[in-house]
C-alpha positions as CSV (number, residue, x, y, z in Angstrom):
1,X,-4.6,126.9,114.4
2,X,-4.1,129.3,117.5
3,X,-2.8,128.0,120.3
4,X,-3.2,129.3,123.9
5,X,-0.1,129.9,125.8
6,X,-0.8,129.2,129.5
7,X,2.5,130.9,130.4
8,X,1.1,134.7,130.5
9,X,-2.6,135.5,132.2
10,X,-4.8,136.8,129.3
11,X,-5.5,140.6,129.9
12,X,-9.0,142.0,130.7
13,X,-10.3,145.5,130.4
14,X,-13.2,147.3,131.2
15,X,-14.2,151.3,131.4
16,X,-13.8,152.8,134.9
17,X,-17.7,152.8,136.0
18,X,-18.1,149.2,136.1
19,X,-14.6,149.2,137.7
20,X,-15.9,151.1,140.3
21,X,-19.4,149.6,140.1
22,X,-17.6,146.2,140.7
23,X,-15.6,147.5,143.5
24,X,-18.8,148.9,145.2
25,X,-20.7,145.5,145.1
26,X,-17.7,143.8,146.1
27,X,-17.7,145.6,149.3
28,X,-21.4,145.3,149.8
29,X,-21.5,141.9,149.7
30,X,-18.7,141.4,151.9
31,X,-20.1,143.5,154.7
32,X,-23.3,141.1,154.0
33,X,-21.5,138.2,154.3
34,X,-20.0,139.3,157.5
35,X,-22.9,140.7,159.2
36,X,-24.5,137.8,158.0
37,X,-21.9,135.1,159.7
38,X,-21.8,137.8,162.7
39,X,-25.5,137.4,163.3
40,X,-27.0,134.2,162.4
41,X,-23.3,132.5,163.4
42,X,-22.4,131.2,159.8
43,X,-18.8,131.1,161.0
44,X,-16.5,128.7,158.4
45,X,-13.3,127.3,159.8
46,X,-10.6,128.4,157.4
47,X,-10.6,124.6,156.0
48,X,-14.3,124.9,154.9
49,X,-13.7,128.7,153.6
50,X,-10.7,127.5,151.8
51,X,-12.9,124.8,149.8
52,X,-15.8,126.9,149.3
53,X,-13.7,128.9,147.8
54,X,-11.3,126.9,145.8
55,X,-15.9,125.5,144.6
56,X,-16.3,129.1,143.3
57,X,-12.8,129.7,141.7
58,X,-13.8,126.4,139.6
59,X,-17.0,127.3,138.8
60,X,-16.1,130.8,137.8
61,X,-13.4,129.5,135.9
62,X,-15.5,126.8,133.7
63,X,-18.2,129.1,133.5
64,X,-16.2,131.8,131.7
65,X,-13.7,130.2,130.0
66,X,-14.6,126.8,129.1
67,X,-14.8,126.7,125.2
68,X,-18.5,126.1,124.6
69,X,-21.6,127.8,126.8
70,X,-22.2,125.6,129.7
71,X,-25.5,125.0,131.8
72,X,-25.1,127.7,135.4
73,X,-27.8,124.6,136.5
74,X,-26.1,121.8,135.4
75,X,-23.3,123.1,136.7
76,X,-24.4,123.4,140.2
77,X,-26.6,120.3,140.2
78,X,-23.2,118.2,138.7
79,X,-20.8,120.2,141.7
80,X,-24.0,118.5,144.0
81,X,-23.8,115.5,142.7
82,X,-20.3,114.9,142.9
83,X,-20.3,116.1,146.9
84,X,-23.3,113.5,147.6
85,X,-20.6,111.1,145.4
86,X,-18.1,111.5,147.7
87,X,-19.6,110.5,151.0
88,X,-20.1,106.8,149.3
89,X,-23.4,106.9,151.0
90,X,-26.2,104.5,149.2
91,X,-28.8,106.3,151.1
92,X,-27.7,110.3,150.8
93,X,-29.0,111.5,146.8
94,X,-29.7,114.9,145.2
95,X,-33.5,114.7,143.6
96,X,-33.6,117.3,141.1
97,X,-37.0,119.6,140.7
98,X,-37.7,117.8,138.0
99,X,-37.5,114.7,139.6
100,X,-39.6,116.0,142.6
101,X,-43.2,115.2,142.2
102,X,-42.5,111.5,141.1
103,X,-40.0,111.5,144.6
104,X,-43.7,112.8,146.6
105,X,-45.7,111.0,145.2
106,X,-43.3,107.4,146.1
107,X,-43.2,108.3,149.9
108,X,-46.6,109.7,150.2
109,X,-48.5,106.4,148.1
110,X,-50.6,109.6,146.0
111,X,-50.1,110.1,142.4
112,X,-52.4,111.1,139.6
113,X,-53.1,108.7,136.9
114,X,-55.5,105.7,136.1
115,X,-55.3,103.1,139.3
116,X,-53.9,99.7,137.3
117,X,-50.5,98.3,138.1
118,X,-48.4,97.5,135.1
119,X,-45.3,94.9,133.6
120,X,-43.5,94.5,130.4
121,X,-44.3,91.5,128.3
122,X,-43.7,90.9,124.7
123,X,-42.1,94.7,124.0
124,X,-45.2,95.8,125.0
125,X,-47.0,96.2,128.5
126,X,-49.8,94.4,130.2
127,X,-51.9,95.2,133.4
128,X,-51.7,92.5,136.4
129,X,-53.8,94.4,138.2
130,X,-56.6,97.0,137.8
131,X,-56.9,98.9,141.3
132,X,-60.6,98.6,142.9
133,X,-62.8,101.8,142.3
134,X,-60.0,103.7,140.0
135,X,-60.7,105.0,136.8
136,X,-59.1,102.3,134.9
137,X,-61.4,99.8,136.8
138,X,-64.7,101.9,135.8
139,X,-63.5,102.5,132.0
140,X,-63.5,98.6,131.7
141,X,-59.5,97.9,132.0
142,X,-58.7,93.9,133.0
143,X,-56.4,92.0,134.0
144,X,-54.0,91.0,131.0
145,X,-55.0,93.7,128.6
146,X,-51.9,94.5,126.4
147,X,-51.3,98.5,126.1
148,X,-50.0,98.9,122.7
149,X,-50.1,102.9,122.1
150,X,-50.4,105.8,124.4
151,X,-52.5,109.3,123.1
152,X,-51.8,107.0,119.8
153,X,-48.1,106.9,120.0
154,X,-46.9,103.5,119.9
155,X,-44.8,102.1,123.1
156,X,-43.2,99.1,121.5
157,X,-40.0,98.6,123.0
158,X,-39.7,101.2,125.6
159,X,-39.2,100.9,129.3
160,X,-41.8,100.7,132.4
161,X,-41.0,103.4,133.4
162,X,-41.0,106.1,129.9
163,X,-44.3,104.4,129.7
164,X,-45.6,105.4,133.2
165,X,-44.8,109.0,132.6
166,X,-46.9,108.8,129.6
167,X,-50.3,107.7,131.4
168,X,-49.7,109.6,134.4
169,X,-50.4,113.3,134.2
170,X,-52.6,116.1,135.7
171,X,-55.6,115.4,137.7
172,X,-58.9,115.5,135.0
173,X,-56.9,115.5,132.2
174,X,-57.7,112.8,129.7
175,X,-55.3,109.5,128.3
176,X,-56.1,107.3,125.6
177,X,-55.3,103.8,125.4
178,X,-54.8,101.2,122.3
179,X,-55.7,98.1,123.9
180,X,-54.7,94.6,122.4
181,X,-57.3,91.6,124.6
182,X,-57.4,88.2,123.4
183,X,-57.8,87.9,120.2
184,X,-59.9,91.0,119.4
185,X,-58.9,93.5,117.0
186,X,-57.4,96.2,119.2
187,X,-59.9,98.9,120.5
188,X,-58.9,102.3,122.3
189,X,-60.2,103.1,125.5
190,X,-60.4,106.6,127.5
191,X,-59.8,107.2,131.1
192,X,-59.7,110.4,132.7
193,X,-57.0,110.5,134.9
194,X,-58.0,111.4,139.1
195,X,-55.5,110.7,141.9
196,X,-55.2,107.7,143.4
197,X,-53.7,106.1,146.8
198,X,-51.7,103.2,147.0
199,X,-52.5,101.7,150.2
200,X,-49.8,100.4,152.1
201,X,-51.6,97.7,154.5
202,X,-53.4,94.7,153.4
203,X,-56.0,92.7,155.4
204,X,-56.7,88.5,155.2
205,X,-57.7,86.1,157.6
206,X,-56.2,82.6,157.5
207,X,-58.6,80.3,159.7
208,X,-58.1,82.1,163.0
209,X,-55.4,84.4,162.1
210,X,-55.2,87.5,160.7
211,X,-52.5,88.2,158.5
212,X,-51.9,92.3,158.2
213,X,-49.2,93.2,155.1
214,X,-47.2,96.4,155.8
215,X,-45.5,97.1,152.4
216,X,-43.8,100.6,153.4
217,X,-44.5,103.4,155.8
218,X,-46.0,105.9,154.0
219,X,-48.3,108.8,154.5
220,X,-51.8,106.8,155.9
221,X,-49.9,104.0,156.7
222,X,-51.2,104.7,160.4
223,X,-54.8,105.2,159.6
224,X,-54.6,102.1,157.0
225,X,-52.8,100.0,159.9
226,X,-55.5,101.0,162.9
227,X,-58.0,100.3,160.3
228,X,-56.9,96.9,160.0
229,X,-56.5,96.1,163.6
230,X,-60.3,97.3,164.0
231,X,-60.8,94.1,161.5
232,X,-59.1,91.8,163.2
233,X,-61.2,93.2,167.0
234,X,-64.3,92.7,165.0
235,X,-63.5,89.3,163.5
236,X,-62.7,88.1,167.1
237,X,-58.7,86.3,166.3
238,X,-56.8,85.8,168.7
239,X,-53.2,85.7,166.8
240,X,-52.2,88.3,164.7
241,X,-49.1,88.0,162.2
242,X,-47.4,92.1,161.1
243,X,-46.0,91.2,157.9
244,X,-43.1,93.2,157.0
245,X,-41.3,91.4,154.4
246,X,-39.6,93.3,152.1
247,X,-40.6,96.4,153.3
248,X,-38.1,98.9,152.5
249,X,-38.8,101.4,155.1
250,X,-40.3,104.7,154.5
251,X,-41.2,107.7,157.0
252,X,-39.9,107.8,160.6
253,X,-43.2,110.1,162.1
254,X,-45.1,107.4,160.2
255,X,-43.8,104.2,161.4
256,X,-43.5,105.8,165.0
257,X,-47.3,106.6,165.1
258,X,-47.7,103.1,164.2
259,X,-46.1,101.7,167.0
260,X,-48.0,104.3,169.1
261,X,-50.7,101.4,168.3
262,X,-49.2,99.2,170.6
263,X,-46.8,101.1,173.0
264,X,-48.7,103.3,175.5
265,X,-47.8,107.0,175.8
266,X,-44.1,108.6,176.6
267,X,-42.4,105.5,175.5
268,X,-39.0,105.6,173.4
269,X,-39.5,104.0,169.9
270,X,-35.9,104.6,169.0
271,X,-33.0,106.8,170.0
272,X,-31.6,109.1,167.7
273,X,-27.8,109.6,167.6
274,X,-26.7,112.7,165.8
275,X,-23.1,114.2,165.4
276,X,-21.4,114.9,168.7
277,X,-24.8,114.6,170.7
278,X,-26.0,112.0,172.9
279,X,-28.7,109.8,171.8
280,X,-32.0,111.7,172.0
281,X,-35.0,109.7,172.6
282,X,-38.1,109.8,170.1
283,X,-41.4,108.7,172.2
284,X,-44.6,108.4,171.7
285,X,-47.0,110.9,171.8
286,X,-50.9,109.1,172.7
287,X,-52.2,106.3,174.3
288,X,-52.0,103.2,172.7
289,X,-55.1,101.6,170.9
290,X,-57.5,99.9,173.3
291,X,-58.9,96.0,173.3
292,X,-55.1,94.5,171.8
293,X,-54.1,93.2,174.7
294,X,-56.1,90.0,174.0
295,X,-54.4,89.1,170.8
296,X,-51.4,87.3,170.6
297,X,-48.8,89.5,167.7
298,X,-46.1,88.3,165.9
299,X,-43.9,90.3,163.1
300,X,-42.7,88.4,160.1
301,X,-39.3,89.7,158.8
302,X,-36.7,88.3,156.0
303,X,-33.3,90.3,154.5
304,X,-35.8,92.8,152.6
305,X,-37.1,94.0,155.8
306,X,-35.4,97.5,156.4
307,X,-35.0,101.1,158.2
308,X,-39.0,101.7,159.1
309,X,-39.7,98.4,159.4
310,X,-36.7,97.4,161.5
311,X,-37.6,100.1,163.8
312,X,-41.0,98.7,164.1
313,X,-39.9,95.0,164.1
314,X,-37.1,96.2,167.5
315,X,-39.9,98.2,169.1
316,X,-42.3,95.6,169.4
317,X,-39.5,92.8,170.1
318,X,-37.9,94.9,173.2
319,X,-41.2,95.8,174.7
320,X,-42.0,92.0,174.1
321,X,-45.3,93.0,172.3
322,X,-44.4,90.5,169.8
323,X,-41.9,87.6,168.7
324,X,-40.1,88.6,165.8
325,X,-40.0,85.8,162.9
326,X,-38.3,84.8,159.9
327,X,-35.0,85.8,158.7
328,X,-32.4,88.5,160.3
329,X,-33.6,91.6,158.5
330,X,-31.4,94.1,156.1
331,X,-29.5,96.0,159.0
332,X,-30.2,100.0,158.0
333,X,-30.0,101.8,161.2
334,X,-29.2,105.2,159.7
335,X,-31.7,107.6,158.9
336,X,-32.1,111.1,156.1
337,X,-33.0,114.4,156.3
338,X,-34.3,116.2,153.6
339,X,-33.5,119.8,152.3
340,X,-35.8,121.4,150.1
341,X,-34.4,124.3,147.9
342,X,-35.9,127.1,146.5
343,X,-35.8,125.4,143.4
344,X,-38.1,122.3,145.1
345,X,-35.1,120.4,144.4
346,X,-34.3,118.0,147.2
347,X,-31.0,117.2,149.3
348,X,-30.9,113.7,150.9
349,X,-28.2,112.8,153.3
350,X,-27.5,110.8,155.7
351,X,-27.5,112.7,159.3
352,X,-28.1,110.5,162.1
353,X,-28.1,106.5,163.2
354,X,-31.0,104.8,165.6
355,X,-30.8,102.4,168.4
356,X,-33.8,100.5,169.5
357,X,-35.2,101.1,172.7
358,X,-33.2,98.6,174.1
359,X,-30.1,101.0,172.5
360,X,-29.5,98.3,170.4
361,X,-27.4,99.3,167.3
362,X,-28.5,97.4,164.3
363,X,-26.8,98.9,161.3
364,X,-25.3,96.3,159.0
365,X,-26.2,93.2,161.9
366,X,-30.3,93.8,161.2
367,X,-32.5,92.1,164.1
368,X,-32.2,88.6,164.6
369,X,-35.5,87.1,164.7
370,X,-36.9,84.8,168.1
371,X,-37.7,82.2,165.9
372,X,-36.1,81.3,162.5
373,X,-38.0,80.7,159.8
374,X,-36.9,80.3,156.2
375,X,-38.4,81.0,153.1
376,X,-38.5,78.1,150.6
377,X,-35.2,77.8,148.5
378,X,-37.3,78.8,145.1
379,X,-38.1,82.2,147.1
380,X,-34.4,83.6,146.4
381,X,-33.0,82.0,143.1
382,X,-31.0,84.1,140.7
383,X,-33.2,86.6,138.4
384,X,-33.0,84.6,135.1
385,X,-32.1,86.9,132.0
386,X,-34.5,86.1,128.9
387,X,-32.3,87.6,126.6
388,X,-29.6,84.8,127.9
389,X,-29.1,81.5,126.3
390,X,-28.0,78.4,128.6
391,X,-27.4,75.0,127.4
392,X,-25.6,71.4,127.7
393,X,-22.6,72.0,129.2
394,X,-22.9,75.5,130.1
395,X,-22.0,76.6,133.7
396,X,-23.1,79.2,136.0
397,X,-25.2,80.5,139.2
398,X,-28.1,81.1,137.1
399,X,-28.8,77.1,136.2
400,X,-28.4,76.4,139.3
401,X,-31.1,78.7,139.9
402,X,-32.8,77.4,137.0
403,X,-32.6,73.8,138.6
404,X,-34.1,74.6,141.9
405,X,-36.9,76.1,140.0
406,X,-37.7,73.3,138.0
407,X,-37.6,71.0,141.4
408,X,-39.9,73.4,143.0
409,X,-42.5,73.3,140.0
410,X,-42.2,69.5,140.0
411,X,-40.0,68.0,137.4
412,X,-36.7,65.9,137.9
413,X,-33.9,67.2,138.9
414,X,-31.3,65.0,140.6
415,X,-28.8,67.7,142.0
416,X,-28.5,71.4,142.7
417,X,-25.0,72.3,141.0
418,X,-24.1,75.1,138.3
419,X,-23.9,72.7,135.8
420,X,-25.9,72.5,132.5
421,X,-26.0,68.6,132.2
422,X,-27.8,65.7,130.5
423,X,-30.4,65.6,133.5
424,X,-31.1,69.3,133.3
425,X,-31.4,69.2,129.6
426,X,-34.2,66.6,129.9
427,X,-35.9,68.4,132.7
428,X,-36.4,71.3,130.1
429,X,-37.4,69.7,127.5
430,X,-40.3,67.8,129.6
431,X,-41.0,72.0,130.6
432,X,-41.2,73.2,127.4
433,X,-43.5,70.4,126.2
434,X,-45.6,70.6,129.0
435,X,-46.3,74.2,128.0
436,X,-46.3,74.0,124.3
437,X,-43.1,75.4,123.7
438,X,-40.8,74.2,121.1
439,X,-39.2,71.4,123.0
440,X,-35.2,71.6,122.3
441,X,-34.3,71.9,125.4
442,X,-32.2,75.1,125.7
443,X,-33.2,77.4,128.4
444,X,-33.5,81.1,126.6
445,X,-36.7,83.6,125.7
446,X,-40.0,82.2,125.9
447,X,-38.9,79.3,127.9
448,X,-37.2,81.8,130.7
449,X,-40.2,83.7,130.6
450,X,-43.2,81.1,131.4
451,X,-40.7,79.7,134.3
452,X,-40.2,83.1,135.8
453,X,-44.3,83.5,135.2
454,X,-44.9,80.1,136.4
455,X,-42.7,80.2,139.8
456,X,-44.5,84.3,140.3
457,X,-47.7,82.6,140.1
458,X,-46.4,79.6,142.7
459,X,-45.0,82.2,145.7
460,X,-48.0,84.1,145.0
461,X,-50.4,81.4,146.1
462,X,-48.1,79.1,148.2
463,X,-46.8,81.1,150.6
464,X,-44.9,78.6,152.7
465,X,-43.1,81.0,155.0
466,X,-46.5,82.8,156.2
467,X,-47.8,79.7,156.8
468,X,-44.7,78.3,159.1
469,X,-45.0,81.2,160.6
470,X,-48.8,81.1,161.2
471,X,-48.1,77.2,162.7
472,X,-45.5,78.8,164.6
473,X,-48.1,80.9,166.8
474,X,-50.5,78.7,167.6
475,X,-47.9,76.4,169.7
């Protein structure tokens, strides 16, 4: 085998008009680069020149002499990735092109595709929900209809989200389903794909009460948000809850429009703090929606609540708008930029941090709420694998998790440990029994999954904390 000798630099020739050819570019694109730094004042220390230069000498180097062809995009995208890496930042990311439109369509609530909402069950998936007025809805879709094969290509085993990609598509196009209801014999079904919105805010009443549901700030979320203050105006209540729990955030224009709802014009929603300036106040821009002086408001928060919605939840608290309830939110007072490439590639990063317009700083602390109120234990149990057995005399966070579930759904547990005891063991078997499973009383498969179902199915329609909270406002 021949063996390279590191010692000696390998030789390289070339005829004397691309020698010259070279030298020619070479000083071309210097005199660009320095007209270019001269006039627009790219100007790089000799720290920064020093690594963008030691960058190129190492991709130059892989490029040309590693020992197989590499990718010039990979490449770039991995030297990227490596720099976002390195600032061991959760929130600053590279999206690559390809990963673009799915990236859009998450923080603007659009998408193309068939309007039902989807989950895995049984190596298959199901719909939950059909969404009102989408295709799906008109072609006949419902609730608990098993997809089996997509365009005829069976999706047994594969995840949520290679499943997605395959109904989703281009607006008019056409997608065939294989659907599995009851116990028909399978039947396909065809939907033309249109684009849909998800909204982001949700209207109910609750005796006198409205209840509005802000899931994220996203593109609408304004319009969807005035829309359903113009509900509560019409349905004459005088307390309003803003439910923000577990809302991740979203859009800062957005979420400070919204507050432009309640805060009257030229008012500071947050203050921006950039590197080496002074914090720069963002304000609103109109006057605030008329007639909601009369209604009593009150945000409900827990530890999901973060970045948008903690800028809304501070706003409303310092201007004393509203009392803030719940549980001391997440604590993400930093905010992103994007930069779009040529490419439509995306740069995320980190670039500033927010104070509320109290120039309180939140990051990592949250904001505490002005009244406490706590979700049910049941709320916030450990995820319970299927795929994981437990048994007598097993021990872990998980049954104790299990345990409190079980209590909550109304069987017999006598204590709230990480222990897989006799008391527990009878507990599941009286479970499994109650819903015709085999009755052995190990806690693994079908048995995890109609306890997580069951518990879904209880938070969804017992929402304890809302109504606390509801109770709370009408002292």
């Amino acid at each position: 085998m021949k063996k390279f000798n590191n010692k000696y630099p390998k030789q390289v020739t070339m005829p004397l008009y691309k020698l010259l050819l070279l030298i020619f570019v070479t000083v071309l694109l210097t005199s660009v680069v320095t007209f270019a730094s001269y006039k627009f004042g790219l100007n790089f220390g000799n720290d920064q020149q020093k690594s963008l230069n030691k960058i190129e000498e190492a991709y130059k180097q892989i490029d040309g002499d590693y020992y197989k062809d590499v990718d010039d995009q990979k490449l770039t995208e991995g030297a990227i990735n490596g720099m976002i890496k390195s600032l061991d930042d959760p929130y600053s990311e590279y999206i690559s092109s390809k990963d673009t439109t799915s990236y859009n369509e998450e923080i603007s609530g659009d998408f193309v595709g068939i309007g039902a909402e989807m989950e895995v069950h049984d190596k298959y998936v199901r719909i939950t929900s059909p969404m009102k007025d989408s295709p799906a809805e008109k072609a006949g879709i419902q609730p608990l209809d098993v997809i089996t094969k997509v365009d005829n290509e069976s999706i047994k085993d594969k995840s949520l989200k290679e499943i997605v990609n395959k109904v989703r598509g281009k607006k008019g196009t056409t997608v065939k389903l294989t659907i599995k209801r009851d116990n028909r014999e399978p039947f396909d079904v065809k939907i033309k794909r249109d684009k849909i919105h998800l909204t982001s805010v949700n209207y109910s009443k609750k005796e006198d009460t409205a209840v509005i549901s802000i899931s994220k700030f996203q593109g609408k979320t304004t319009d969807e948000l005035e829309d359903a203050l113009k509900k509560a105006k019409k349905d004459q209540v005088n307390h309003v809850v803003l439910d923000l729990r577990n809302n991740p955030g979203g859009l800062l224009d957005e979420v400070v429009s919204s507050v432009n709802l309640f805060v009257d014009k030229n008012k500071p929603v947050i203050y921006l703090e950039t590197k080496g300036d002074k914090p720069q106040a963002v304000e609103t821009e109109h006057k605030k929606m008329p007639g909601l002086d009369k209604m009593n408001f009150s945000v409900l928060v827990n530890k999901g609540s973060a970045s948008a919605s903690e800028i809304f939840a501070g706003a409303l608290q310092d201007y004393k708008i509203a009392d803030v309830l719940g549980t001391t939110t997440f604590g993400k007072g930093i905010g992103q930029v994007h930069k779009e490439f040529k490419d439509s590639s995306i740069l995320k990063y980190t670039n500033m941090r927010w104070l509320t317009p109290n120039k309180s700083y939140i990051h990592k602390k949250g904001i505490k709420p002005n009244k406490e109120i706590k979700a049910p234990e049941y709320e916030e149990i450990e995820i319970i694998n299927p795929h994981k057995t437990y048994q007598l005399n097993d021990k872990s966070k998980e049954i104790k998790s299990i345990k409190i579930g079980l209590k909550a759904l109304g069987y017999n547990i006598n204590n709230k440990n990480e222990s897989f005891d006799q008391n527990l063991e009878t507990a599941v078997k009286s479970f499994q029994t109650d819903n015709k499973l085999q009755s052995n009383g190990i806690f693994t498969d079908k048995t995890t999954k109609k306890f997580i179902d069951l518990l879904r199915k209880k938070i969804q329609k017992e929402d304890l904390q809302l109504d606390h909270a509801i109770k709370y406002v009408h002292q």
